[in-house]
N, C-alpha and C positions, 0 to 999 in steps of 0.2 A: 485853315487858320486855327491855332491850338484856343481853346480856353483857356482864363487863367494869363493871360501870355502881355504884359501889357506893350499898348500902339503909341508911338511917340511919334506925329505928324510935325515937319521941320521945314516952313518955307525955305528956299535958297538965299533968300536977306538974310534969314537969322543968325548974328552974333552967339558968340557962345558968352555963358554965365557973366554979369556984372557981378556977381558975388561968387571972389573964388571959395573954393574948402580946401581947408587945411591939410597941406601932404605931410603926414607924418615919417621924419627920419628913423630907418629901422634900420637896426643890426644884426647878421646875419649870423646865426650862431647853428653849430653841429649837435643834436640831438643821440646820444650816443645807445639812448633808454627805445625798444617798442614792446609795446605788452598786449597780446590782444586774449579775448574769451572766446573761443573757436566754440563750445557747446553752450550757450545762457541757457538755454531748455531745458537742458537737465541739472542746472545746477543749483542748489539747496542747503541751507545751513545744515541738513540733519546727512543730506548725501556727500554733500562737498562740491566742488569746482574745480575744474580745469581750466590751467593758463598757456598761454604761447607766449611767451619771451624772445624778443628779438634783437637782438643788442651787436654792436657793431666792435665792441670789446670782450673780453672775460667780465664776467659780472656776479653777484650775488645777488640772489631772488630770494626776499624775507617776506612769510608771510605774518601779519598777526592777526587774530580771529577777536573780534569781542573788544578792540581798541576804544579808549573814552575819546568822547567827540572832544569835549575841553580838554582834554589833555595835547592832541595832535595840532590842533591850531594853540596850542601853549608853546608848543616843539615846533612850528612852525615860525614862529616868533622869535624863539631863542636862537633857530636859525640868522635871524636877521641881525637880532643884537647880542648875541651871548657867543657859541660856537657854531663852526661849520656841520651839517649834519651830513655826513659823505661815508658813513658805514653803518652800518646797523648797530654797533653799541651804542654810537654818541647819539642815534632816535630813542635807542633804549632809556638811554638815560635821560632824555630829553622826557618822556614818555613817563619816568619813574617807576617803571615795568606795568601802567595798567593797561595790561589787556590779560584775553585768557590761555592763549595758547601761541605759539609759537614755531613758525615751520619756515627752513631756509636750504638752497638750493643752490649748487655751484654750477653757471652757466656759460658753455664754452661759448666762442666769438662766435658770430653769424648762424650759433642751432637752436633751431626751432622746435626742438622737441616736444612736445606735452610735459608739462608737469601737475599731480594731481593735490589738491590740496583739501585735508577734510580734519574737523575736530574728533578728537576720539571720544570714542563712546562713553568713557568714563567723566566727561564733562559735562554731560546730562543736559546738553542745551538744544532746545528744541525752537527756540526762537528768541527775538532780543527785545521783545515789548510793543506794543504802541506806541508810535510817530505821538509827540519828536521823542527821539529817545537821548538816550546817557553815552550809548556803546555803538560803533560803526561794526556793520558785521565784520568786515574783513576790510584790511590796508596794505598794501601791496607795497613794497621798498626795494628799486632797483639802485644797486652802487656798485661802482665800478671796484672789481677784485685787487690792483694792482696799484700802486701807488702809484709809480709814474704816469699812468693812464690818467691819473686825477689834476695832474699840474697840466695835462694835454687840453682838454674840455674845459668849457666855461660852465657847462652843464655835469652835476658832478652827481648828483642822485634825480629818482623820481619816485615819488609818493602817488600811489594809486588807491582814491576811493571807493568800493565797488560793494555796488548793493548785491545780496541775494535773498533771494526771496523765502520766507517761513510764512509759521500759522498765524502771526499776527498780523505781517504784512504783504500779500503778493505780488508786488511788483514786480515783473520780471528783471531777473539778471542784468545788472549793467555795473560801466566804470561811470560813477557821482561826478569826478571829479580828477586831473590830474596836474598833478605840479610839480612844475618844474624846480630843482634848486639850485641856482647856482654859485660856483665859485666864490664870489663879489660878494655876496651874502644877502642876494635878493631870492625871492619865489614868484613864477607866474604861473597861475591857474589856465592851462593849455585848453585851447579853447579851437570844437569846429569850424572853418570855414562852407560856407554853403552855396556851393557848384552847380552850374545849370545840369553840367555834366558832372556828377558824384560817383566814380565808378566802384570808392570804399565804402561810400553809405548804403547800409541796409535798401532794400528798397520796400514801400511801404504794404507793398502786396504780397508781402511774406506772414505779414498780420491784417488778422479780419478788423473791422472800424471799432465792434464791440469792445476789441483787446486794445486797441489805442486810444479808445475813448475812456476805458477803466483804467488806462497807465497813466494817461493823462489826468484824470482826477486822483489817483492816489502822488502823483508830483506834486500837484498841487497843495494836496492834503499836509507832505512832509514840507512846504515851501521851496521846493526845487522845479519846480514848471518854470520856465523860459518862455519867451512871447516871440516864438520861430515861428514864421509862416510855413506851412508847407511850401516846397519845390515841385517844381514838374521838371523829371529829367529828360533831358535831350540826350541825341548819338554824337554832339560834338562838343566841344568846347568855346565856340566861337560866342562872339560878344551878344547878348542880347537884345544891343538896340539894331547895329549895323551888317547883323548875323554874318560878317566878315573878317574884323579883324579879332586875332587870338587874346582870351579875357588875362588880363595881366592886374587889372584893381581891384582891389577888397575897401570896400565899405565898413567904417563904422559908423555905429555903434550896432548895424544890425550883421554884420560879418558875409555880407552877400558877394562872393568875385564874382562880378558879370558884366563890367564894362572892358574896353580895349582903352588902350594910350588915346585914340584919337576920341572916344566917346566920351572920356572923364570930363572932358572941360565946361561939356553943357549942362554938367547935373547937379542940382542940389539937393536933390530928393532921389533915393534909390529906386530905379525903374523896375527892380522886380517885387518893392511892399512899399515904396512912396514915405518911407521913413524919411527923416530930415540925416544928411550923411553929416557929421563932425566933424570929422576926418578921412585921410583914403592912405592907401600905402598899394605900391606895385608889389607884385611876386617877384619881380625879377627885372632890372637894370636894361637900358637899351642896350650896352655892351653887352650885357646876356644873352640878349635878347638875338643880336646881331650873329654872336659866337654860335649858337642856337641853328637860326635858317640858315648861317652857311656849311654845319655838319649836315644837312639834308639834303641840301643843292646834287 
């Protein structure tokens, strides 16, 4: 029996929940943007960073180094009520050009290639200040190269925030933050969900406690720590009350997939952190669902 694992004991009387929660109607939209940091270890305002772009179109990768925090959520905004921001001039201009440097990359459909990105030397920056600061080290802009590709997608750009770490701040290398923009002229800040079985999450014993306990207070420090519980991962994905049926619910407001179809109905509290659940939304339709186990039959 795991620690950590919690036991939900359920006479054969028992009714499921007098108080249902709220299923929220979701729409299923195609992501046409992935970006990930294959090295954070070695990457450093004064060395630079390596990116993986992975995009399901032709696409342009913009980087800007030294971007104003108010300025980007200003362009963020105008996104919503001013213009569409779907290429890199109209963030520019949204942007009013502050940032300090400027690096962009033509990236064919489905290559992963490395791309490296570093400030030159003649820019003399060695770090961006003490939290909170003015300037995002680095903002990442994926848009789609081709016009027609952009009437295809509901999802037309992606804005990536991603710290890297200097002499004033160490925290290691990561993406802050990513948002989506779409078409309609909304933005959602893409957000993990958290898997019994995570098989893209880090896993936590690639870092000593010391290093997670200093990342964790310097989050803090900048007001970006989140109130995640840790996970304990499993080898499957099965539900974790009925360790049987496959997990298809996500829980809000703490983003936990860990219940099956038939587990949802008894819960008002998330069984893996006892949160009060808001709302829930499935991964995938019973028609999916269906179409699913009979490709494996």
């Amino acid at each position: 029996f795991g620690l950590g694992v919690p036991v939900i004991l359920r006479n054969s009387e028992e009714t499921e929940s007098s108080t249902r929660v709220l299923k929220k109607r979701m729409r299923q939209v195609k992501n046409p943007f992935g970006l990930e940091i294959p090295h954070p270890a070695t990457a450093s305002v004064t060395k630079g960073i390596t990116l993986t772009p992975d995009c399901l179109e032709d696409c342009i990768l913009t980087c800007y180094w030294g971007c104003s925090v108010q300025k980007l959520h200003e362009a963020l905004q105008k996104h919503v009520y001013c213009f569409r921001i779907k290429t890199p001039q109209a963030l520019e201009d949204a942007l009013y050009s502050e940032y300090l440097y400027r690096q962009q990359y033509f990236i064919k459909k489905n290559d992963k290639e490395e791309k490296y990105c570093q400030l030159p030397e003649d820019a003399q920056v060695v770090d961006f200040g003490p939290v909170p600061r003015s300037r995002y080290p680095l903002i990442v802009l994926l848009t789609l190269a081709d016009e027609e590709d952009r009437e295809i997608y509901d999802i037309i750009s992606m804005v990536a925030v991603i710290h890297i770490p200097d002499e004033s701040y160490r925290l290691s290398c990561r993406i802050l933050y990513q948002y989506l923009l779409l078409a309609q002229g909304q933005y959602h800040d893409l957000k993990q969900l958290f898997m019994s079985a995570n098989s893209t999450a880090p896993s936590s014993s690639d870092t000593s406690p010391g290093e997670r306990s200093t990342d964790r207070s310097l989050l803090e420090k900048a007001g970006l720590a989140e109130d995640e519980p840790e996970l304990h991962e499993e080898n499957s994905k099965d539900c974790v009350v009925c360790q049987n049926g496959t997990v298809n619910w996500v829980l809000l407001p703490c983003r936990h997939a860990c219940l099956c179809d038939g587990c949802i109905k008894y819960f008002q509290q998330c069984p893996m952190c006892r949160q009060f659940v808001q709302e829930s939304f499935p991964l995938c339709s019973k028609k999916e669902q269906d179409e699913d186990e009979s490709t494996h039959i």
